[in-house]
C-alpha positions as CSV (number, residue, x, y, z in Angstrom):
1,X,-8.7,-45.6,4.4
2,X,-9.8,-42.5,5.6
3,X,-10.2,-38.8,3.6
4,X,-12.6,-35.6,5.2
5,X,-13.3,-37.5,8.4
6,X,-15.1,-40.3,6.6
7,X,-13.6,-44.0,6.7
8,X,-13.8,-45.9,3.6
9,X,-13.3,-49.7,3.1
10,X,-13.9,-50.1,-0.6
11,X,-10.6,-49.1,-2.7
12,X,-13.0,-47.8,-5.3
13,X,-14.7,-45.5,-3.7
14,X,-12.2,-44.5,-1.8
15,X,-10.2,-43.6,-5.0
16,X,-13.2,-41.6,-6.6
17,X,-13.8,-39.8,-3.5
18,X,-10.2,-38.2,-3.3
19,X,-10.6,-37.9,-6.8
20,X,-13.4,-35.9,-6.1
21,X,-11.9,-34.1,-3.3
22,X,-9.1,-32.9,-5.1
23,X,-11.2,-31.4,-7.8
24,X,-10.4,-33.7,-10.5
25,X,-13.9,-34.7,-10.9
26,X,-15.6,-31.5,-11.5
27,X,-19.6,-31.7,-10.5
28,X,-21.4,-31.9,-14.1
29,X,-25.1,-31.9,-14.5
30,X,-28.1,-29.5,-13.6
31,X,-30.7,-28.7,-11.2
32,X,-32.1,-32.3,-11.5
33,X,-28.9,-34.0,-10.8
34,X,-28.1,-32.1,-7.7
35,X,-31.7,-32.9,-6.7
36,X,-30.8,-36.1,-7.3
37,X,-27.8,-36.1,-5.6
38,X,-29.4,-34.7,-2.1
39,X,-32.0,-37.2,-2.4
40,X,-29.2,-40.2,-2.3
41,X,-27.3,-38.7,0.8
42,X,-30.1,-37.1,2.6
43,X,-32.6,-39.3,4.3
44,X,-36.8,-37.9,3.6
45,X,-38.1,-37.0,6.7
46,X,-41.6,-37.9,7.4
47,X,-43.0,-34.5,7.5
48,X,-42.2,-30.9,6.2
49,X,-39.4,-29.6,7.5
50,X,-40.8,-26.1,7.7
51,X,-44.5,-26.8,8.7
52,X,-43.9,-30.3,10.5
53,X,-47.5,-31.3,9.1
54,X,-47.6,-32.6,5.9
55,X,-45.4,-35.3,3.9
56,X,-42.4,-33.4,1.9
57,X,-42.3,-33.9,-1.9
58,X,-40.3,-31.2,-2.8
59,X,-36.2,-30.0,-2.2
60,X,-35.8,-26.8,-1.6
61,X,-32.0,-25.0,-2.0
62,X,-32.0,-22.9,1.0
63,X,-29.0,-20.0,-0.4
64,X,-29.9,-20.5,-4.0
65,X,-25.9,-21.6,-4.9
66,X,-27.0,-25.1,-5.4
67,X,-23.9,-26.4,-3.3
68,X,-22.6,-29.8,-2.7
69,X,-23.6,-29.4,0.9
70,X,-26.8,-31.5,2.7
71,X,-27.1,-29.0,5.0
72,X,-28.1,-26.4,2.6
73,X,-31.5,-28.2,1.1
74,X,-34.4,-29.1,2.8
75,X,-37.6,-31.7,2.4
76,X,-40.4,-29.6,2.2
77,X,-44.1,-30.1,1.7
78,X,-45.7,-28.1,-1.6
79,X,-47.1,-25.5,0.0
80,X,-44.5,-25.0,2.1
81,X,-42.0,-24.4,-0.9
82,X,-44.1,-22.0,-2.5
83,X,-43.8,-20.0,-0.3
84,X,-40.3,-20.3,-0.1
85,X,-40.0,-19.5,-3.6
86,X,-42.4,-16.6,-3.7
87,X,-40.6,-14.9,-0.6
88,X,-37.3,-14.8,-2.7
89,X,-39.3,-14.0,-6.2
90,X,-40.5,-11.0,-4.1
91,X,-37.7,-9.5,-2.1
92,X,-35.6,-9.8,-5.8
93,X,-38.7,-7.7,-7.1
94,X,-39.0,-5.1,-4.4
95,X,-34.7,-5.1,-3.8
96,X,-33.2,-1.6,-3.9
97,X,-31.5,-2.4,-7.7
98,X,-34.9,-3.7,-8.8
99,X,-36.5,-0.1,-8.1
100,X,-33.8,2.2,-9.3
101,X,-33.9,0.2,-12.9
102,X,-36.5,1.9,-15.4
103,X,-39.9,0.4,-16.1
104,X,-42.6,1.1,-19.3
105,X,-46.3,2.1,-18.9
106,X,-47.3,-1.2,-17.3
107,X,-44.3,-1.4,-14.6
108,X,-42.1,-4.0,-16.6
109,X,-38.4,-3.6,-16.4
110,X,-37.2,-2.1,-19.3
């Protein structure tokens, strides 16, 4: 049995995975469960795969969409997702949209 390139030998699974594929199943949980979900299909690597130094303990969703797609998280260490998520906190802040809007005395968005 064989759908999207992967071969299958168990009739159940096989079943729930063209279930799956045909939209049937829709995806339900949140950011935990796709967390979880990665850390099933995607082996941990033994270091960061940004720094290559440290042990990873974090996920990191590399376009923000949270997709069902390994390729689009990574095993990074801490620090390394940090900064990460500060280099996307700040180029929201400082985006073009972000200055046009109005801000009060103390430069908060109004």
């Amino acid at each position: 049995m064989n759908c999207c390139g992967k071969e299958f030998t168990n009739k159940k699974a096989f079943s729930n995975h063209k279930r799956w594929c045909s939209g049937m199943i829709k995806y339900k949980g949140g950011y935990a469960s796709i967390h979880l979900w990665v850390r099933k299909r995607k082996p941990k690597p033994k270091f960061c795969e940004h720094c290559q130094l440290k042990p990873p303990r974090d996920i990191e969703n590399i376009s923000g969409e949270y997709l069902r797609d390994i390729k689009d998280y990574l095993y990074l260490c801490r620090s390394c997702h940090k900064k990460m998520d500060i280099t996307i906190e700040i180029k929201i802040k400082y985006s073009v949209k972000a200055k046009e809007q109005k801000r009060d005395k103390r430069g908060c968005f109004l």
